[in-house]
N, C-alpha and C positions, 0 to 999 in steps of 0.2 A: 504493500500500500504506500501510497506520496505521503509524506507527512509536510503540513504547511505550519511556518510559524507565523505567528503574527500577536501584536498586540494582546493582557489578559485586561480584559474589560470585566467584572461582574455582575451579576444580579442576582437581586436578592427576593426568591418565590415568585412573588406578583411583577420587581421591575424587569428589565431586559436592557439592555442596552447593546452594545457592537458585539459582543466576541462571543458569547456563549452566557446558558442560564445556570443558575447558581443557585445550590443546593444548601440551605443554611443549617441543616440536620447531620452533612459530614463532618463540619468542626467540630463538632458534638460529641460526636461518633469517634473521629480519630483522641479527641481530648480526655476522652472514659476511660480511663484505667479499672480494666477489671482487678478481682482477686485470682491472680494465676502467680502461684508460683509451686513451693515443697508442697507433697502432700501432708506435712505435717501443717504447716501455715494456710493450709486452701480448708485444712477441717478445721481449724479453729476462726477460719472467716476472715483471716488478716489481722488480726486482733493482738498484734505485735509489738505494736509500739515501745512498751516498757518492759518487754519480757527479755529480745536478742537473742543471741546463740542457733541462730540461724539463718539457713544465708537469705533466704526470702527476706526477714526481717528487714534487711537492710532500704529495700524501695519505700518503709516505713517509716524508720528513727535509722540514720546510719551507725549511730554511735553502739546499733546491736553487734557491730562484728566485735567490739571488745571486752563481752561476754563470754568471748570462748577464751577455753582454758591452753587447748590446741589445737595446730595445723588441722583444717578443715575443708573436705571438699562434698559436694554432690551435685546430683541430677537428677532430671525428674520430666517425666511422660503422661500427658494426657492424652483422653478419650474425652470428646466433649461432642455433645447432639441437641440439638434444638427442636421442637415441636411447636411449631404457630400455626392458632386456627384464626381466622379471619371469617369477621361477619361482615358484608356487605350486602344491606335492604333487604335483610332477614334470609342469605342465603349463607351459608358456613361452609369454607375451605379449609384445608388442611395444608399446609408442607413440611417437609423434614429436611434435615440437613446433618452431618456428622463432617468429624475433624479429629486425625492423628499426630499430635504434634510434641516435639521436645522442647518442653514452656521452659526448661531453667537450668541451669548448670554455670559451675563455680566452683572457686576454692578460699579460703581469707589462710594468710600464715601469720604465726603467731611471735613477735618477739621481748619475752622478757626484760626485764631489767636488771642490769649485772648488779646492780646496788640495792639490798634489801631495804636503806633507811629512806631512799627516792622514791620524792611523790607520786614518779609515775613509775607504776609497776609493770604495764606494757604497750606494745605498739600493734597496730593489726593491720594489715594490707589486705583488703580484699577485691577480686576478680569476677565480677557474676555478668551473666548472658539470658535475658529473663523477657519473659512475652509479658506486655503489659495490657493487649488486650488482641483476640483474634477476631476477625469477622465473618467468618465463615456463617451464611444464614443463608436461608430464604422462606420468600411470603409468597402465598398466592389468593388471591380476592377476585372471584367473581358473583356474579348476578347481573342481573334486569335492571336498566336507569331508565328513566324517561330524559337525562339527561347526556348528548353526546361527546364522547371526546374527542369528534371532530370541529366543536367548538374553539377546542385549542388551538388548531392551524387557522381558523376562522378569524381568531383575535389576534394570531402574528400578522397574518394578512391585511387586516381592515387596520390595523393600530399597530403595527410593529415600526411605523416608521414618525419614533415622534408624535405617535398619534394620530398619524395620516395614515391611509394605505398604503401596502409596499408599491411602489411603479411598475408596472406591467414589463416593461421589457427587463425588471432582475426576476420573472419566473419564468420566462420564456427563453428557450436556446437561443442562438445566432445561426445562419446557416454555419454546415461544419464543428459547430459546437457539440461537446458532449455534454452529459450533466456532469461528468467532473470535472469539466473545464470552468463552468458555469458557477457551481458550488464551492471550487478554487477562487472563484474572482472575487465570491459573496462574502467570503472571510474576511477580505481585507476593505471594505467598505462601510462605514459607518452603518448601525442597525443592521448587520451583517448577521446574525443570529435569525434574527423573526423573518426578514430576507427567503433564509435557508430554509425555513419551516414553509412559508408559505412557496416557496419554490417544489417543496417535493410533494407538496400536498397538489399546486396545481399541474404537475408534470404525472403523477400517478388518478388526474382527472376526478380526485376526492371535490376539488373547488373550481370554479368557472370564474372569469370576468365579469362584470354586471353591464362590459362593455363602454363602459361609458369613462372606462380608465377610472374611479373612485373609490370602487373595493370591489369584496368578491362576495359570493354566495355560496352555500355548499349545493353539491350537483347529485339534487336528490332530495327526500324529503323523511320523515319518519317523529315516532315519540316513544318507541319502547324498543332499546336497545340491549342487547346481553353483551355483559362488556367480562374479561378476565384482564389480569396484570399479575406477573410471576417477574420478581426481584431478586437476585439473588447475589449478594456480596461473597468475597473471599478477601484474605489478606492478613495483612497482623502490625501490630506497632512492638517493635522489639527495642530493647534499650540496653547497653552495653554499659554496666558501671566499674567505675574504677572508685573503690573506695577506703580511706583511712580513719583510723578511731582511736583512742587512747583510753588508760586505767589509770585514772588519779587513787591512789589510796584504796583498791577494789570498793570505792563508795560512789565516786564520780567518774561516769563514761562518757564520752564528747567525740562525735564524728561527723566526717564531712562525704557525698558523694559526688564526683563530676559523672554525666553521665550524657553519652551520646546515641541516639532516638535513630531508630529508620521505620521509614513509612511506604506501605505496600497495600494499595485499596481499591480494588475492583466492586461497580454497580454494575450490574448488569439488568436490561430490563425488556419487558417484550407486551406490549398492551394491544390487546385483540380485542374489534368488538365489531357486531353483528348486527344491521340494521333490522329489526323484525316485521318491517313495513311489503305490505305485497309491491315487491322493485320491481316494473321492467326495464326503466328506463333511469341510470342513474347509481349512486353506490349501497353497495351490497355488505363491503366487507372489507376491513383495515387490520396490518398487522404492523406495529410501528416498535422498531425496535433500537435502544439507544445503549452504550456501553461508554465509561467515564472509568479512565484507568489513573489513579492520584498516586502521586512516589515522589520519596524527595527522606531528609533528612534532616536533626534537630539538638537541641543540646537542651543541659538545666542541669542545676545542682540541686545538693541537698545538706542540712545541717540538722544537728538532733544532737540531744543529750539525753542521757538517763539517770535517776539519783536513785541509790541507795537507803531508803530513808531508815529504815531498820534488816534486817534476814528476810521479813516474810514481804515487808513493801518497798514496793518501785513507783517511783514514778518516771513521766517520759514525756519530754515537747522536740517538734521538728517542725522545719519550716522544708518544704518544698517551693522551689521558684520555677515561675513562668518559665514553659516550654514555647522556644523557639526556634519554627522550623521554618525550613524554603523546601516549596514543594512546585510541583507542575501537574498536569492534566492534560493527557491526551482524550482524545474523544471521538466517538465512529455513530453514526447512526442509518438507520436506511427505511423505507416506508413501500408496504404492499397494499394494493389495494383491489378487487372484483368491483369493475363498475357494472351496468347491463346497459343493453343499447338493443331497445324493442327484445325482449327476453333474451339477448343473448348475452353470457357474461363473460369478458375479457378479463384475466390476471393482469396487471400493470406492476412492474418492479423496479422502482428506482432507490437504487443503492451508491452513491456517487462514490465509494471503496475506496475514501479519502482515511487518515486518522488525523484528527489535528493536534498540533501540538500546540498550547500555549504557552507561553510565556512564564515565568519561573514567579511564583509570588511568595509572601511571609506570613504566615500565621504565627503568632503570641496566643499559645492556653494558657488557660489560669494558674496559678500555684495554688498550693494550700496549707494551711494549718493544721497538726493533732497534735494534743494532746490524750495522755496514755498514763492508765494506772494497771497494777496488777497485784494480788496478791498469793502470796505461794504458800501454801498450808505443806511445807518442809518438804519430804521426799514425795509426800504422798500424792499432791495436785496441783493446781494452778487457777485462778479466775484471771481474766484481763479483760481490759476494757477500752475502747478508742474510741477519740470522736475528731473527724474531721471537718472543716469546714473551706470548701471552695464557691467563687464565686464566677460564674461562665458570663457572668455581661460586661466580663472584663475582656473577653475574645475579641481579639484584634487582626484585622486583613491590612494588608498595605503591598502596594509594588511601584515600581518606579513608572511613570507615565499613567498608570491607572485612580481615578477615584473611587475607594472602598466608602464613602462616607453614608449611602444608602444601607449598605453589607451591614458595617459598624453600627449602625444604628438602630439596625432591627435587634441586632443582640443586647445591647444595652438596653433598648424597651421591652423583650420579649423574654429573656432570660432573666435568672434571679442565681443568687447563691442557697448554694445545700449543705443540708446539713447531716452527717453519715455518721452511724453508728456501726460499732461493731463489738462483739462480744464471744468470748470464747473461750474455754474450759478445760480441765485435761486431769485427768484422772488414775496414778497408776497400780499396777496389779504386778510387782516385783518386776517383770523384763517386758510386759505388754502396759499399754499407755490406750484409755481409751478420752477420744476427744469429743468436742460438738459444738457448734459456733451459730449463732445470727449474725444479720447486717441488713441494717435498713437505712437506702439514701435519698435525699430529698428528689424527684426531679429536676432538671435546667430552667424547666420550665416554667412562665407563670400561669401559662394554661397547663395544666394537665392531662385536659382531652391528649394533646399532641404526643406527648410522652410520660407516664405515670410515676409516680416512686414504686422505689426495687427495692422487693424483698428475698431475703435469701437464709436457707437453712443449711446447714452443713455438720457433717460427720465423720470419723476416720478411727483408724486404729494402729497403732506402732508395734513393732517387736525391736527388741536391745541386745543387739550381740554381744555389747561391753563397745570394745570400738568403734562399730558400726551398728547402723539402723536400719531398719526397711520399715519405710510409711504407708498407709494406705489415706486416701483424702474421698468425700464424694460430699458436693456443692448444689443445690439446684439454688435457681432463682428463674423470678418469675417479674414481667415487668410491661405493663399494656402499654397501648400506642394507636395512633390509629396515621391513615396513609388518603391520597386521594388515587382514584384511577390514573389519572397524569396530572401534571404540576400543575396546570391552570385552564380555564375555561368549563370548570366543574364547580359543585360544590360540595358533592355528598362524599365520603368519607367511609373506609371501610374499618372497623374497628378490632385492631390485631390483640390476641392475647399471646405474648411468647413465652414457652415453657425450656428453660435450660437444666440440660444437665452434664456434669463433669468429674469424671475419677481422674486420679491424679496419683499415681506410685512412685514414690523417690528412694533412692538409695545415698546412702551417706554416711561418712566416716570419720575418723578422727587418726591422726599420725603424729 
């Protein structure tokens, strides 16, 4: 495929502007740190903050790796599958999804202090390689609308230019022209986006002229349409940290991590719908198919301490700062469509088999605060407890040449900050260790319809070989949502509930 660069313009939902539409649910998305790491840490819910002595710990309070006594490594493998049923106007879908992936691995080594009467008793370097959130999903939502989502290409068409209609000769070929010469040229011209829509909607004969060059009409007529849309993400945000931490007096622990972010995000989307009106003459049948491939990479640190306050109590504060990444976007789409013509119905396929690349832009996520208590009832157990608190209307877009001030603004009036618990327990039984964890976070959002607060339950169990461990972890959560058939020219909404689930077995040792 050509890849064309050019300018990254944004939009945000409803606006559009030159280069492409814009999804304010992926900075969301990429900015969510799940709870993936040991399965000792995934069954206690994350709930780490003041405990340490593990290397997950460390995405939490860094000042955990100076809890350990000695040289430490592991690793650890999930199974993780999702279950989303979608209701759309009382009709219920199903889809499923699964993921094998190696979420975490690391080592921290341990260095003493050669002086017994020195406040610092030791130093700790740690190495970890840890998934901080996968995307591997997908939804599917169909039923019956009285409302079209050939509307969508309707409103690029009549209004994608400014408000005006697009001009008639950016839908139409030139002689010798092909549509990917056509849809190459559309890119680099202002309102180049709505352009493109209303170009392959009128090249696959979805839309007509009204003739009169002022807008268009759709070619055809109808009120009860069965529409499907199947989404389906992959990818992951992984983070490479390098981290150091120290032992004041085995009372006071105090760590730092730098840590370097890569981003790998696939949407993939395919929206079908079905005119149910008796057609002879006119459209029958659309399948509009879009793919948004995001990658790029990012940095942020981290600082935490833990105190000592007696044997059985800990406490723990860390600050996580603002991740900041430079990411890009390629992008493909193409549009099918059945028109008829006196009963007779033609397939029309225009696919201009372009990918575009845009232009490199910055996203700023949020940081966050927790504080962390924990108490240890001696050999036998543990309770801990965290609470963080992040605030998403602080998500920031910028690129050179481009104005993000629409983007930014939706986030600052539509987002809020959350507030995230987590809680988690451990129980032992001589060489096995049984665990169990909640966590409940606020949604981003101030509506809630759009994305709900997450709840999650979790479970695991350990064996102790003396050196080494083998963990067992299992997490569900559960988190509703709702979506529309395609981004705009609709209004009704299909209402997702998604079910996760995730085992997670680490192995890990001490030298």
């Amino acid at each position: 495929m050509k890849k064309i660069y050019l300018p990254l313009l944004a939009v945000c939902g409803f606006l559009q502007t030159q280069a492409q539409e814009f999804n304010p649910n992926d900075a969301v998305t990429i900015g969510t740190q799940q709870i993936n790491g040991s399965a000792r840490f995934n069954a206690l819910n994350g709930a780490f903050g003041a405990l340490g002595g593990d290397l997950s710990a460390l995405q939490i309070n860094p000042a955990g790796s100076a809890l350990f006594n000695y040289n430490h490594f592991s690793f650890t493998g999930n199974v993780q599958w999702q279950k989303n049923k979608s209701i759309f106007n009382g009709n219920e879908s199903t889809a499923k999804e699964s993921d094998l992936n190696l979420s975490n691995f690391g080592a921290v080594f341990v260095m003493d202090s050669k002086k017994a009467d020195q406040a610092l008793k030791k130093t700790t370097i740690g190495l970890a390689y840890q998934t901080n959130a996968r995307f591997n999903n997908r939804t599917f939502a169909s039923g019956v609308s009285n409302q079209s989502v050939t509307n969508y290409f309707l409103g690029h068409a009549n209004y994608g230019n400014n408000g005006s209609s697009i001009p008639l000769d950016l839908v139409q070929t030139l002689p010798n022209e092909t549509i990917t010469d056509l849809y190459d040229y559309l890119n680099t011209i202002p309102n180049g986006f709505s352009a493109q829509q209303a170009m392959l909607a009128y090249q696959a004969y979805l839309i007509n002229d009204n003739g009169s060059d002022t807008g268009y009409v759709l070619n055809g007529s109808g009120n009860s349409f069965y529409q499907e849309n199947e989404t389906y993400t992959t990818g992951f945000n992984n983070q490479l940290t390098g981290n150091v931490a120290f032992d004041f007096n085995k009372k006071l622990y105090v760590g730092a991590n730098l840590n370097l972010h890569f981003i790998d995000y696939l949407t993939s989307t395919a929206i079908y719908e079905e005119n149910r009106a008796a057609v002879t003459d006119g459209y029958k049948e659309l399948l509009f198919r879009n793919e948004t491939y995001t990658y790029g990479s990012g940095f942020s640190f981290n600082i935490g301490g833990i105190y000592k306050v007696n044997k059985d109590i800990r406490l723990g504060a860390a600050y996580q700062s603002p991740t900041w990444m430079r990411l890009q976007d390629e992008f493909t789409q193409s549009l099918q469509t059945s028109i008829g013509t006196a009963g007779s119905f033609q397939l029309y396929d225009v696919d201009p088999a372009i990918t575009t690349l845009y232009d490199k832009y910055s996203v700023k996520n949020p940081g966050s605060l927790t504080g962390s208590f924990a108490y240890l009832f001696g050999k036998k157990g543990l309770l801990s407890i965290d609470y963080t608190r992040k605030d998403y209307s602080t998500i920031t877009y910028k690129a050179d040449g481009a104005n993000y001030d629409a983007v930014n603004n939706y986030y600052k009036n539509n987002l809020q900050a959350t507030n995230e618990f987590r809680i988690g327990g451990e129980y032992r039984l001589n060489k096995v260790s049984l665990r169990a964890g909640y966590r409940f976070a606020n949604s981003p959002y101030k509506n809630k319809a759009i994305l709900d607060d997450l709840t999650s339950y979790s479970g695991g169990i350990g064996y102790s070989f003396g050196a080494s461990r083998l963990d067992l972890g299992y997490q569900f959560w559960q988190q509703n949502s709702q979506s529309q058939m395609i981004s705009s020219g609709t209004t009704q909404f299909a209402k997702n509930q998604g079910n996760n689930h995730n085992i997670s077995i680490s192995y890990s040792a001490s030298f």
